[in-house]
C-alpha positions in Angstrom: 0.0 0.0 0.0 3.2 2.6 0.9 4.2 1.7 -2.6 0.9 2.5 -4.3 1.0 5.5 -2.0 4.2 6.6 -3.0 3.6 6.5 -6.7 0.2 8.5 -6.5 2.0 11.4 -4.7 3.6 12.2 -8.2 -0.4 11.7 -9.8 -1.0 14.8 -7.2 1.9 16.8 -8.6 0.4 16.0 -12.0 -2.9 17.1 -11.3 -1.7 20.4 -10.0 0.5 20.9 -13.0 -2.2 19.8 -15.2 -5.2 21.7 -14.4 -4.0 24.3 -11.6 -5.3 22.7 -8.6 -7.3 19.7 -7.2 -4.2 18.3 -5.4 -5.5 18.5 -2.0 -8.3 16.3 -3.1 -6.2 13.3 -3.6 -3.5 14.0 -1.3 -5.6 13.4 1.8 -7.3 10.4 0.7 -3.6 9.0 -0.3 -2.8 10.1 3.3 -5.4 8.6 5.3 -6.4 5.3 3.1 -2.4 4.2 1.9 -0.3 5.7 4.2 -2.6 5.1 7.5 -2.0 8.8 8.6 -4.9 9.7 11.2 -7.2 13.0 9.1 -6.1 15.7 11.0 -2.4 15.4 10.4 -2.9 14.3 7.2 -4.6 17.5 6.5 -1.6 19.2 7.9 0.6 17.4 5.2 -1.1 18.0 2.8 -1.4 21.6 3.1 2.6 21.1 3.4 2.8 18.5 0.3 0.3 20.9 -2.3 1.3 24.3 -0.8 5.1 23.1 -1.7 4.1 21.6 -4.9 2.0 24.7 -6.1 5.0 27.3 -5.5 7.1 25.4 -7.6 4.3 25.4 -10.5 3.3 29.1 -10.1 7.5 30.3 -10.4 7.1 29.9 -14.1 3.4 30.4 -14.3 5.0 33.9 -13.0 7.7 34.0 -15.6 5.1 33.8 -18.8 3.3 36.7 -16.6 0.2 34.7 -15.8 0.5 35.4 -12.2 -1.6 38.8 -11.1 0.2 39.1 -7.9 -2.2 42.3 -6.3 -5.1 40.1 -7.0 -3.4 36.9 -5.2 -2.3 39.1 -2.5 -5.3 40.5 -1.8 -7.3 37.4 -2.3 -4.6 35.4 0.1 -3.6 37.7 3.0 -8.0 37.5 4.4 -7.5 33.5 4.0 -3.9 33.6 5.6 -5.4 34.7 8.6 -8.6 33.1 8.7 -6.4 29.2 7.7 -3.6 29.7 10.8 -6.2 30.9 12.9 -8.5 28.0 12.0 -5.5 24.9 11.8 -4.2 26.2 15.4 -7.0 26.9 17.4 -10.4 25.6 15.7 -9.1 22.3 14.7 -7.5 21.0 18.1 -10.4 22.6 19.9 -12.9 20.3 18.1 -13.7 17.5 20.6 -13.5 13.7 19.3 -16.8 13.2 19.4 -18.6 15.7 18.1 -22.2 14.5 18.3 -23.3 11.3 19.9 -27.5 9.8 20.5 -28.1 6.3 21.4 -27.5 5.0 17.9 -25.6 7.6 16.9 -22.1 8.9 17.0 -20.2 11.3 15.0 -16.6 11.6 15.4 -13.8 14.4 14.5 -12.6 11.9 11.8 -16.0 11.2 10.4 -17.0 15.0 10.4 -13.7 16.0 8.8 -13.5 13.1 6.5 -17.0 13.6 5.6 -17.2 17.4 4.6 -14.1 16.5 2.6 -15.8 13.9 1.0 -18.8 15.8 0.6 -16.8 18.6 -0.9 -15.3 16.1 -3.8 -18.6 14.9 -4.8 -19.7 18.6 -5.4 -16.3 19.5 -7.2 -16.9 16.3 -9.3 -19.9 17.8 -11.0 -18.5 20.9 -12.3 -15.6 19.2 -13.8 -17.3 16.5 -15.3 -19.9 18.4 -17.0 -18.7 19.0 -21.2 -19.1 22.5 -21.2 -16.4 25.4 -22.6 -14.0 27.1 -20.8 -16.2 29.8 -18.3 -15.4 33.8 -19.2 -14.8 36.4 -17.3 -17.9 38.0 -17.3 -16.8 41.0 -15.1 -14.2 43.4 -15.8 -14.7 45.6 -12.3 -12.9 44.5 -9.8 -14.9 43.7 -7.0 -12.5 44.0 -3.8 -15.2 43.6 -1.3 -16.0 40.1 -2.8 -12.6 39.0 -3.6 -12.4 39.4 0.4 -15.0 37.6 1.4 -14.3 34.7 -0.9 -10.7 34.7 0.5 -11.8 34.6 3.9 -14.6 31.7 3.2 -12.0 29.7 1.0 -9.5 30.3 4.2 -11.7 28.5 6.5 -12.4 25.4 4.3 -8.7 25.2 3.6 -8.0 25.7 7.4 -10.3 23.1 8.6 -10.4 19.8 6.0 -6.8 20.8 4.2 -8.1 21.3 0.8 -6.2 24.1 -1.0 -9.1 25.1 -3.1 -7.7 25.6 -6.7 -11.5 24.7 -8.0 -13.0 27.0 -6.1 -10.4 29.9 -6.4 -10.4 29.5 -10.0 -13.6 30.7 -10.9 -13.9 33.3 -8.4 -11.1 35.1 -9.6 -12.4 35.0 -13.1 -15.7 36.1 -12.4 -14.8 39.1 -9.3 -11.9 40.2 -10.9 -11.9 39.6 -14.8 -9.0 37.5 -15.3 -9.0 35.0 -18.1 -8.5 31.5 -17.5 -4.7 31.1 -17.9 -4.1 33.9 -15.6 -6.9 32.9 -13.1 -5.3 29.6 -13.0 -1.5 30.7 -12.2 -2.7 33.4 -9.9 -4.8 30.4 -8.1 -1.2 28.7 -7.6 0.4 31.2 -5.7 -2.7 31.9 -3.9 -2.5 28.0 -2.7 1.2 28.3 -2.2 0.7 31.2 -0.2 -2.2 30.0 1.7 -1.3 26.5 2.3 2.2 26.9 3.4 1.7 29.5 6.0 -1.1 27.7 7.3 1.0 25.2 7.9 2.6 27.2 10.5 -0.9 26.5 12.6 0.6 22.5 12.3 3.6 23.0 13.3 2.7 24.6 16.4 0.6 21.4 17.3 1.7 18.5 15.9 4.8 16.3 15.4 6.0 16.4 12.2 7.5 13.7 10.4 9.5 15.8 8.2 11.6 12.6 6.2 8.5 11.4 5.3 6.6 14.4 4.0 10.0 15.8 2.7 10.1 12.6 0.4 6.2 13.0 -0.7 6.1 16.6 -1.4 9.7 15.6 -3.3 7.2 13.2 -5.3 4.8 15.6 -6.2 7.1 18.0 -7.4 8.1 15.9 -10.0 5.3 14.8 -11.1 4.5 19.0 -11.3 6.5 18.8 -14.0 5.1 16.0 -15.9 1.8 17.7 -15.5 2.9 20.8 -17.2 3.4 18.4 -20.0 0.5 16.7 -19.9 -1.0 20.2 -20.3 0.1 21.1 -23.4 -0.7 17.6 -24.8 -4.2 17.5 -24.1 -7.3 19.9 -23.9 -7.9 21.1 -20.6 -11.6 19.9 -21.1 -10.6 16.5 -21.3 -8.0 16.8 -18.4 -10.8 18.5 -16.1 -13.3 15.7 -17.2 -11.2 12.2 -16.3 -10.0 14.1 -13.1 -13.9 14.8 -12.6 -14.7 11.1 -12.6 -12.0 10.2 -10.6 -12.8 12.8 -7.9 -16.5 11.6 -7.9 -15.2 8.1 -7.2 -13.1 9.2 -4.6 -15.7 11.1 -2.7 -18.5 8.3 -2.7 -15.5 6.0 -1.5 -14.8 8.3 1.7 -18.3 9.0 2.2 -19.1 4.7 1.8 -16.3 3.9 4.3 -16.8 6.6 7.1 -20.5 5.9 7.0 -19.4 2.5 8.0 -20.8 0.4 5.3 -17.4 -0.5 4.4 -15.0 -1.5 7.4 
């Protein structure tokens, strides 16, 4: 299973090279499921493993100048402090059991897993569907919004690890006016940004296994590269569309086995 685990931290560098985000989304699964890594901490990797892998990506994303670094940094510095604030005192101030009845118990594991499974299924659809590339449909830039998206993308980042490329994406497209190549570099060093210093909250709290996580994110990287390749080989559509599937199967999987049906 560390083997399979192992080889599917370069697919995550691949995804994020290929489509600009959706790396968190098999990260944690590989995490949790392959690697045996408890949700919590493997949220905390992960933001380490696709923050890492998504600066590397965005350095030349920046060099073809398809990085708007005033809308990333205003778009990042709400979710900066909504993400430390929410890994280093929200997270380990959730109790283990979270909600319990005579027949009925939810635990910090199931919630988290669950919203994060939840979260795929939702993602799935708007990648799957055939549709064209979405325009930018607004060309004033709409600070108050960007803000607020920021800080609501911070707090689902903070608390199930997810970096959020699919959701940043769009947003910046449609409350700032960037087109998609620039939306989607900008939404790299937004997850760099984001992901990395929210790590900070982890490293506060937890015990890090750093030879371990230094050789996945290591993984990831490379494979960063091969997704940039991948890129220009095949039409985003299509990408977006097999990684749609895959993410819907991956989110009624979680869902499945922290309902319990599977054990």
């Amino acid at each position: 299973m560390e083997i399979l685990g192992y080889f599917a931290a370069i697919v995550v560098g691949m995804v994020l090279g290929a489509l600009g985000g959706g790396g968190s989304i098999l990260s944690i699964p590989i995490l949790v499921y392959l690697f045996g890594i408890e949700p919590v901490l493997a949220s905390a990797y992960s933001l380490f493993i696709v923050g890492t892998t998504s600066l590397v990506g965005a350095i030349p994303k920046y060099r073809e100048h398809l990085v708007n670094l005033r809308t990333g940094i205003l778009f990042g510095i709400p979710s900066i402090v909504v993400i430390f604030s929410t890994r280093k005192w929200v997270v380990p101030a959730l109790p283990e059991i979270i909600f319990q009845t005579e027949s009925f118990t939810l635990t910090k594991r199931a919630m988290l897993l669950g919203l994060f499974g939840i979260l795929m299924v939702l993602a799935s659809f708007s990648m799957i569907k055939n549709r064209k590339e979405p325009e930018a449909k607004h060309t004033r830039f709409r600070t108050f919004l960007v803000i607020v998206q920021g800080i609501l993308i911070g707090f689902l980042t903070g608390l199930v690890g997810a970096g959020g490329g699919f959701l940043i994406i769009p947003a910046l497209m449609f409350l700032t006016g960037l087109n998609f190549k620039i939306a989607v570099g900008t939404s790299l060093f937004i997850i760099a940004i984001n992901s990395l210093l929210g790590f900070l909250g982890d490293v506060l709290t937890h015990t890090i296994d750093w030879p371990f996580l230094l050789t996945i994110t290591a993984l990831a990287v490379g494979g960063i590269l091969a997704g940039h390749a991948i890129a220009r080989k095949r039409p985003a559509a299509y990408l977006r569309k097999v990684f749609g599937w895959l993410t819907l199967a991956m989110g009624l999987f979680i869902l499945i086995r922290e309902s319990g049906i599977l054990s």
